[in-house]
C-alpha positions in Angstrom: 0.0 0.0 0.0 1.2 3.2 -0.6 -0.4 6.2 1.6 -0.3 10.2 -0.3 -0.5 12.5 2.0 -1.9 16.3 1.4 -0.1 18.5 4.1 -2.8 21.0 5.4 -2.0 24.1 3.1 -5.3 26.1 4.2 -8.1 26.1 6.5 -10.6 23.3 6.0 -13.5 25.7 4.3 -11.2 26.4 1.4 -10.3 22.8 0.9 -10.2 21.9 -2.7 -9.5 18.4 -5.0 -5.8 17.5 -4.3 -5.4 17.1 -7.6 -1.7 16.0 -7.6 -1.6 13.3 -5.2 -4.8 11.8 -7.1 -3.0 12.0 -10.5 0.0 10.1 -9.1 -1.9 7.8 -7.2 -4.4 7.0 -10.9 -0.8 6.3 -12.3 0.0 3.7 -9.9 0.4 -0.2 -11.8 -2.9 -2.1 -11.5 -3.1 -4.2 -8.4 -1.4 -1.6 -6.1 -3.4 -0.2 -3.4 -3.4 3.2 -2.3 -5.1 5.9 -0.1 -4.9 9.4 0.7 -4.4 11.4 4.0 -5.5 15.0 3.2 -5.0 17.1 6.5 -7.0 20.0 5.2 -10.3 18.2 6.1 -12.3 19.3 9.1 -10.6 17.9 12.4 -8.0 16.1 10.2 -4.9 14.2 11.9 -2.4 13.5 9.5 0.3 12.1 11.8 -2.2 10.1 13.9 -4.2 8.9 10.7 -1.0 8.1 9.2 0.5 6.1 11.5 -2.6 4.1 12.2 -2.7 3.2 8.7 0.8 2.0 9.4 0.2 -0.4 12.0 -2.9 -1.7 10.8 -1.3 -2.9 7.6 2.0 -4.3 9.2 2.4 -7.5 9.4 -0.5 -7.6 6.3 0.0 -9.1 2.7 0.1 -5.5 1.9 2.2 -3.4 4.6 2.6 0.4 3.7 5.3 1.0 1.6 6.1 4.5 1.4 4.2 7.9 2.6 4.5 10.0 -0.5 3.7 13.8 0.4 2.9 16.5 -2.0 4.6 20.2 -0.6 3.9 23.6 -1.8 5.6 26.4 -1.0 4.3 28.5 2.0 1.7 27.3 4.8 1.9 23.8 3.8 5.8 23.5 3.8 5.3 24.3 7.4 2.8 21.8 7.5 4.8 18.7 6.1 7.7 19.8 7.9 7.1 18.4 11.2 4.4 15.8 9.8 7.4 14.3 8.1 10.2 14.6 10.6 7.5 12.9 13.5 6.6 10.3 10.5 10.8 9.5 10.8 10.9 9.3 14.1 8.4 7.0 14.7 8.7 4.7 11.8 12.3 4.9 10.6 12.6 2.4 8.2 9.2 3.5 6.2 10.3 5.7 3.5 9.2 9.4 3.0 8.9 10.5 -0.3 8.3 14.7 -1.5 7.1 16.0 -4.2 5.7 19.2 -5.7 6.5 22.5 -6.1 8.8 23.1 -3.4 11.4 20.6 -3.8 11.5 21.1 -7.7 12.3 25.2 -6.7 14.7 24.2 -3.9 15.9 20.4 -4.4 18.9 21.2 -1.4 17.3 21.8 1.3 15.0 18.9 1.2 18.0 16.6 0.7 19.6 18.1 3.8 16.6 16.8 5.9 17.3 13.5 7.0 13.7 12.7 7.6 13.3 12.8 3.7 14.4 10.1 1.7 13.6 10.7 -1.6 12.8 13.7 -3.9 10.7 13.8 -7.0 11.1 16.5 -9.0 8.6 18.3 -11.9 6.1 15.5 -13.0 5.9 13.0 -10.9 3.4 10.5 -12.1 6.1 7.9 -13.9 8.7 8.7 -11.7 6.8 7.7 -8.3 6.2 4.6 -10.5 9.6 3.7 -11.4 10.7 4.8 -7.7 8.4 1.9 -6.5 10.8 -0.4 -8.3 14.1 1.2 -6.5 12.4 0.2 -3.4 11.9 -3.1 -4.7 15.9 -3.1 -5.2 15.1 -4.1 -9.1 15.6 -0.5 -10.4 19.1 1.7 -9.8 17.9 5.2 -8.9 20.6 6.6 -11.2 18.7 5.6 -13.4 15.2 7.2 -13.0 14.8 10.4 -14.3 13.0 13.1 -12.0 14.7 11.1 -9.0 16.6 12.8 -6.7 18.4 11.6 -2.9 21.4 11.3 -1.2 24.4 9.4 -1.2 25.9 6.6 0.8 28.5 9.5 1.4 25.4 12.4 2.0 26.1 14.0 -1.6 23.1 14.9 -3.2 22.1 13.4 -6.8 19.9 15.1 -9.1 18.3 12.9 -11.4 18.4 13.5 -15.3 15.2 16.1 -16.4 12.2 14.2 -17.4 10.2 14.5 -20.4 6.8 15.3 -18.9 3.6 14.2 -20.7 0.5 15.7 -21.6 -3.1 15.6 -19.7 -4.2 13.2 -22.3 -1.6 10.6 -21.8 -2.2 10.2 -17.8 -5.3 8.5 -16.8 -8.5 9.9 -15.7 -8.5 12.0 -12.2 -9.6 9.4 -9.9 -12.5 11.1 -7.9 -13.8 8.0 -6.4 -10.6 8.0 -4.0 -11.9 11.0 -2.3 -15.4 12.1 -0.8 -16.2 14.5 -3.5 -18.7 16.5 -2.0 -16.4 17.2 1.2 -14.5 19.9 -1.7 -17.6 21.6 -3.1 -18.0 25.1 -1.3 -19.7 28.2 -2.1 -17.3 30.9 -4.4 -18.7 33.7 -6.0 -19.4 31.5 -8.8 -21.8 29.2 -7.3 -22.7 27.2 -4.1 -20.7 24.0 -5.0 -17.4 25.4 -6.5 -14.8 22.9 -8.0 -11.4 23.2 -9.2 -9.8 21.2 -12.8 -6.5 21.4 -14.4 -6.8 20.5 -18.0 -3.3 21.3 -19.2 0.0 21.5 -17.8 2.9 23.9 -18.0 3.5 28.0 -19.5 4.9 28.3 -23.3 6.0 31.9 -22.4 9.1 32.9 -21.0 8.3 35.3 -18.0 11.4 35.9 -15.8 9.5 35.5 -12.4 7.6 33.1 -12.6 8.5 29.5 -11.6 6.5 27.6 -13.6 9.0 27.3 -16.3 11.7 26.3 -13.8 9.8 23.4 -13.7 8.0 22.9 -16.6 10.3 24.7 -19.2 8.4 26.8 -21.5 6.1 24.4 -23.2 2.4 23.6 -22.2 0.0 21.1 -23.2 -3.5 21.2 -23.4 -6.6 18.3 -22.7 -8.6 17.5 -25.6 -11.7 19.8 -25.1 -14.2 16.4 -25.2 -12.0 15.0 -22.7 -12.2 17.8 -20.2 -16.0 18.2 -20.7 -16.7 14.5 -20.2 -15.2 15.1 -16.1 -16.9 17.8 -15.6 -20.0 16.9 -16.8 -19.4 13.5 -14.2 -19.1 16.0 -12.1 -22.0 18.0 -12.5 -24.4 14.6 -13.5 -22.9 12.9 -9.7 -22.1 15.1 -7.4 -24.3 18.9 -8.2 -20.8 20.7 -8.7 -22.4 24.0 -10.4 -19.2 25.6 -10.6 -15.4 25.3 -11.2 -12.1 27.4 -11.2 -9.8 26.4 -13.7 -6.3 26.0 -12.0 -4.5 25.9 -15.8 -1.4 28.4 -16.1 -2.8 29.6 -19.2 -6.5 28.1 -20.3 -7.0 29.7 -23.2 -4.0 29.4 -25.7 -5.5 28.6 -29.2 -8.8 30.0 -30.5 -10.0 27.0 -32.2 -9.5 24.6 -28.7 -11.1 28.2 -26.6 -14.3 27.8 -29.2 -14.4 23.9 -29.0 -14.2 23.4 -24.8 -16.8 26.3 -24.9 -19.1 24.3 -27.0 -18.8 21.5 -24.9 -18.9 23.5 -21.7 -22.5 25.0 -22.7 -25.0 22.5 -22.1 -23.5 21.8 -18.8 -25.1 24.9 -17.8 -21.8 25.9 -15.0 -20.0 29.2 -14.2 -16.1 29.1 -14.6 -13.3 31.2 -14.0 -9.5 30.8 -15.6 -6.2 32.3 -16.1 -5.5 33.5 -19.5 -2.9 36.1 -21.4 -3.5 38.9 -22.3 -2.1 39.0 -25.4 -4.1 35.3 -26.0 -7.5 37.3 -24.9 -7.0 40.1 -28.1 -6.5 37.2 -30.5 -9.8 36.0 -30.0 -12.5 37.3 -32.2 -15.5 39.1 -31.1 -18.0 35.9 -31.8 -15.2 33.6 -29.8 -15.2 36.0 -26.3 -19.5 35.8 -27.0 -19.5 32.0 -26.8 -17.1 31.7 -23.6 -19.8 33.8 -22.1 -22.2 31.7 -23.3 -20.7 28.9 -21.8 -20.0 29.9 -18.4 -17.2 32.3 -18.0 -17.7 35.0 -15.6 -13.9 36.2 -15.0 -10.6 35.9 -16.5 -7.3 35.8 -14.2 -4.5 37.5 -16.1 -1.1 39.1 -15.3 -0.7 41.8 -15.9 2.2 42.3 -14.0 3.2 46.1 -14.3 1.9 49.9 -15.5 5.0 50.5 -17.4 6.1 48.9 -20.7 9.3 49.3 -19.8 9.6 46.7 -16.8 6.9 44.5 -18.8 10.3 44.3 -21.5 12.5 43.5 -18.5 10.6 41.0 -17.7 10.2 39.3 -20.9 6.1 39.3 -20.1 5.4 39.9 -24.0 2.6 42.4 -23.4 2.2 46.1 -23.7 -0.2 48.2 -21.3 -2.1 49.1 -24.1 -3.3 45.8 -24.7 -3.9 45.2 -20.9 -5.8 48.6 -21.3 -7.6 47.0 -24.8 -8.4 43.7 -22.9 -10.3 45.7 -19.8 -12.6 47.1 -22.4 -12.9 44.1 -24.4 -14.0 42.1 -21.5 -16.4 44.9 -20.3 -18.0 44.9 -23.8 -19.0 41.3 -23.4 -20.0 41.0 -19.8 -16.6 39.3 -18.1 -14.7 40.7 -14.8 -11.2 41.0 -15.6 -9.0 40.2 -12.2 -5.7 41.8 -12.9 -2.4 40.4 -11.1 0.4 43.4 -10.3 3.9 42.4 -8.7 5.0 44.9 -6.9 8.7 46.1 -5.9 11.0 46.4 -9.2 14.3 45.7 -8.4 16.0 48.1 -10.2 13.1 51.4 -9.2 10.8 50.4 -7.0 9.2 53.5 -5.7 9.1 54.9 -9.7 7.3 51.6 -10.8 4.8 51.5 -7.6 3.4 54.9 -8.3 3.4 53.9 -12.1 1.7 51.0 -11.4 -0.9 52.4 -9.1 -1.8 54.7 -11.7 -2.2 52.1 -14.1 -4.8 50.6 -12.0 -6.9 53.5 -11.8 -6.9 54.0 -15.4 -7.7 50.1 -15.7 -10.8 51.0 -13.3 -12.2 53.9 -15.4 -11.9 51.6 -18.2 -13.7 48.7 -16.8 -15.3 49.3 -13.1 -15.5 46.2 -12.1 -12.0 45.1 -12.7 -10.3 43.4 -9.9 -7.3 43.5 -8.0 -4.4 41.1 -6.6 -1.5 42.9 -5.8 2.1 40.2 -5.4 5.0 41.3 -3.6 7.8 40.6 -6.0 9.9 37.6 -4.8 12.3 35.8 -7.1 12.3 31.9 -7.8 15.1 29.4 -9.9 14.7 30.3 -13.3 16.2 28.7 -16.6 17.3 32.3 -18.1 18.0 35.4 -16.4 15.9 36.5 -13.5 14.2 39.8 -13.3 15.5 42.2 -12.1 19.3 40.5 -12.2 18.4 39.1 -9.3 20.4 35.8 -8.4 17.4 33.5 -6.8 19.2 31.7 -5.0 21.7 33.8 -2.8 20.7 33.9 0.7 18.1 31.7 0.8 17.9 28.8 3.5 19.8 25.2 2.9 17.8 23.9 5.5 13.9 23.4 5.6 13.8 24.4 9.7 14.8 27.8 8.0 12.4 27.7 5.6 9.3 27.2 7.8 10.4 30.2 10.0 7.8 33.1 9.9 10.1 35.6 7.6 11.0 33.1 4.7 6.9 31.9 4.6 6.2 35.8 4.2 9.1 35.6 1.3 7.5 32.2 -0.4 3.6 34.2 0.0 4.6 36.7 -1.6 3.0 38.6 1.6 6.2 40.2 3.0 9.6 39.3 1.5 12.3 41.2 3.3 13.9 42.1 0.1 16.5 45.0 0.2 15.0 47.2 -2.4 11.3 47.3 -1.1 11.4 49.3 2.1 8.7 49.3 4.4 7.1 52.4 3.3 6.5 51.6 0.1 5.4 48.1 0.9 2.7 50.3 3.0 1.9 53.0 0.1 0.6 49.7 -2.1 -1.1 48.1 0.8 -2.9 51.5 1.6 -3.7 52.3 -2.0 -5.2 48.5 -2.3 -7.2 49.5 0.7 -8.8 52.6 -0.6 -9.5 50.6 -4.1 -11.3 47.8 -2.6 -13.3 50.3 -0.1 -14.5 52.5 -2.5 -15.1 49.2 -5.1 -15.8 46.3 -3.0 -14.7 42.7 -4.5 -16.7 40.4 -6.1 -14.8 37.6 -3.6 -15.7 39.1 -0.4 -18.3 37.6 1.3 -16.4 38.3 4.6 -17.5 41.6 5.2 -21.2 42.9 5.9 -23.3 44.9 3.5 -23.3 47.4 5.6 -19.5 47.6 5.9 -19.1 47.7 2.3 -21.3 50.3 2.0 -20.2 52.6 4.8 -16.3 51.8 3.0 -17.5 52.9 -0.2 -18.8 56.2 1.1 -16.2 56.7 3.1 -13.6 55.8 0.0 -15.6 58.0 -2.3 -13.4 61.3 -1.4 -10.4 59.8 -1.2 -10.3 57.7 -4.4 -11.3 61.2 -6.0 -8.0 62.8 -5.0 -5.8 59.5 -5.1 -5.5 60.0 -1.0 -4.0 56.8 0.3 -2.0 57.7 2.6 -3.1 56.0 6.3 -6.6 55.5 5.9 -6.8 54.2 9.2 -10.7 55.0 9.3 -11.5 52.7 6.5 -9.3 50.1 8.4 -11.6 49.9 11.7 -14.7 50.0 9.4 -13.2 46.8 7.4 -12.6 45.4 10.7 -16.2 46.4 12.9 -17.6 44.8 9.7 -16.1 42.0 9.2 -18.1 38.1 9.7 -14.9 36.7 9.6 -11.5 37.8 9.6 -9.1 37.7 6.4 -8.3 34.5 5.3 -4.8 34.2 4.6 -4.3 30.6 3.7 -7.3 30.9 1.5 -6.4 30.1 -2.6 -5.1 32.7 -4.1 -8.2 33.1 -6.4 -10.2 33.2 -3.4 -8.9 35.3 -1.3 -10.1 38.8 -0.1 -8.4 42.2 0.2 -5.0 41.6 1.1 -4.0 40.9 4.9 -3.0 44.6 5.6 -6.4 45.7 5.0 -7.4 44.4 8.3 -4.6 45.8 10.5 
């Protein structure tokens, strides 16, 4: 048996599919058995679930035969952390296995951790497969692409790049391994919001972004039939009315956009996705009518920056006219554009914040209901030349105790990274501003904070959006707060999360 375990990476209300460990486990050879332990469920005990598991197979036909463990950056590295040093510690010859984001960013410091053995690294569906054979001791682990561990000697060896495959060459996501309706929660899409991937990787080139450091810059895409035949399962089984498309870039090609749109209509659900910008102007007017048609409500796209100049240094590909061009489009046809801005240019930050923040107002007088999500920018392994010059790498922990410490999860978040060019005032000038914005135009994801609290904010805003005021509105801060049901969420999914934390101060 082998066990995949989902570290808790947010509160249990903004669970969601964990999609990875079910597409390694739907890749496993048939006869092997295998369950998942996802510790973002309501009253979950990972550690105590796990090691139940444990002894209840042992001495079995079938014992446990590895914990595999998927790890994102930020809250849920400093979940697995101590899940999988306690795991060691209590069953030391069981072998721990990561995978994920994290460890393909930042192979060493999982390798220093003695409490890991083993390291998968970009796709990881054949290479868990073949690993199962290295524990067998029929397969060298030199030889398995994607592998990574340490020595006899406690060098670490980085397995060969693996060719990763496409959605439609992996089997189908296995939904009967999980209680599916235990993930379906109210959005501002619907009452039973899901989440699908139905491609993998980026074929752009941006120099911040770590998806290419993983993927390279290549992506490929589901067959539209095949991504409409789960969801309509979905929709048919379980009353999912609803999904967020967790793709890096959805719509790529205007003939597969028109296609999954087809499919998507007579399923009668609301989506949501990430798209380019520059993708969005290729598509004709009749093409953005029929994704409306079928469901899409708002497109996720990064914009990045309100000067051309640093969209160039970054090697985005896109103008601010055409981010300008897409805001209109999208109001035309009935679509919320949410708009992504990093923040904190290495080279000028305070020149490129105030250019930035003036983009976004002219972004909102082109299309009202545009939303917001502002990034602090934090740099990540890349293949070519970071942003900014910036070497990724230097300074950043070898160890993963260092990693989980409060300053370096504010660095992966891209909440707080204690970066040398982004002092704390201008941090607190894009904070502020954000504030004001989202007072004066409340967000469409907010069902945190009372009518009447939106209301009051917005009148309150009104004067100082006028005059591009931002500075301390401490006011609209206690409002926010008296107001809210709830407070922030900051472990919620980035598409679901409210006004940034700040705003609640």
């Amino acid at each position: 048996m082998i066990l995949f375990v989902n570290p808790r990476a947010t509160r249990p209300k903004n669970r969601r599919f964990p999609l990875s460990i079910m597409a390694v486990g739907a890749a496993l050879p048939e006869g092997t058995t295998w369950e998942i332990v996802d510790g973002n469920l309501p009253d979950a005990d990972p550690l105590g679930d796990v090691c139940a598991r444990v002894d209840r197979q042992a001495g079995t036909a079938d014992p446990v035969r590895a914990v595999a463990m998927t790890v994102m950056p930020g809250p849920q590295l400093v979940s697995a952390v101590p899940l999988a040093r306690a795991l060691k510690a209590r069953h030391p010859d069981l072998p721990i296995v990561w995978g994920g984001n994290f460890g393909s960013l930042y192979p060493t410091p999982v390798l220093n951790a003695p409490y890991v053995d083993w390291l998968v690294r970009g796709q990881g569906e054949e290479t868990f497969v073949e690993l199962l054979r290295v524990l067998d001791g029929t397969r060298d682990p030199r030889t398995v692409a994607g592998l990574s561990f340490r020595d006899a000697d406690g060098s670490h060896v980085l397995g060969a790049e693996r060719r990763w495959k496409g959605p439609d060459e992996l089997p189908a996501p296995p939904y009967h391994k999980i209680r599916v309706a235990d993930y379906l929660h109210p959005t501002f899409l619907g009452r039973r919001s899901g989440v699908y991937q139905a491609s993998i990787g980026c074929p752009y080139g941006c120099k911040f972004c770590g998806v290419i450091s993983v993927y390279g810059s290549r992506e490929r895409q589901q067959a539209p039939a095949r991504t409409a035949e789960h969801l309509a399962s979905l929709v048919r089984e379980h009353g999912m009315d609803s999904v967020h498309f967790y793709d890096n870039n959805f719509i790529v090609r205007e003939d597969h956009a028109r296609e999954l749109a087809e499919r998507l209509i007579p399923l009668g659900i609301r989506w949501w996705c990430e798209a380019r910008v520059d993708a969005l102007l290729r598509l004709s007017d009749d093409t953005w009518r029929l994704l409306k048609r079928s469901g899409l409500t708002m497109v996720f796209c990064g914009a990045e920056s309100g000067s051309d100049d640093v969209l160039r240094r970054m090697n985005k590909g896109t103008t601010t006219a055409q981010i300008v061009e897409v805001a209109a489009r999208a109001r035309a046809h009935g679509i919320v554009p949410e708009f992504s801005f990093v923040f904190g240019d290495p080279d000028e930050p305070a020149r490129e914040i105030e250019n930035t923040l003036t983009f976004v107002r002219t972004l909102k007088r082109v299309n009202p209901s545009m939303e917001l999500i502002t990034y602090f920018y934090t740099p990540t392994p890349q293949r070519r030349g970071t942003y900014g010059d910036v070497d990724a790498l230097a300074g950043t922990p070898d160890t993963l105790e260092e990693w989980t410490s409060p300053e370096w999860v504010a660095w992966m978040t891209h909440e707080d990274p204690l970066v040398p060019w982004l002092d704390r005032s201008l941090k607190a000038r894009v904070e502020d501003f954000e504030l004001v914005l989202k007072s004066r135009f409340p967000s469409v994801h907010d069902s945190r904070t009372a009518g009447w609290g939106k209301a009051l904010g917005s009148l309150l805003a009104r004067r100082r959006w006028a005059r591009a005021d931002y500075g301390d509105p401490a006011l609209l801060r206690r409002v926010r707060r008296w107001a809210q049901r709830t407070p922030d969420d900051r472990q919620a999914y980035g598409h679901l999360r409210v006004p940034s934390p700040a705003t609640a101060t």
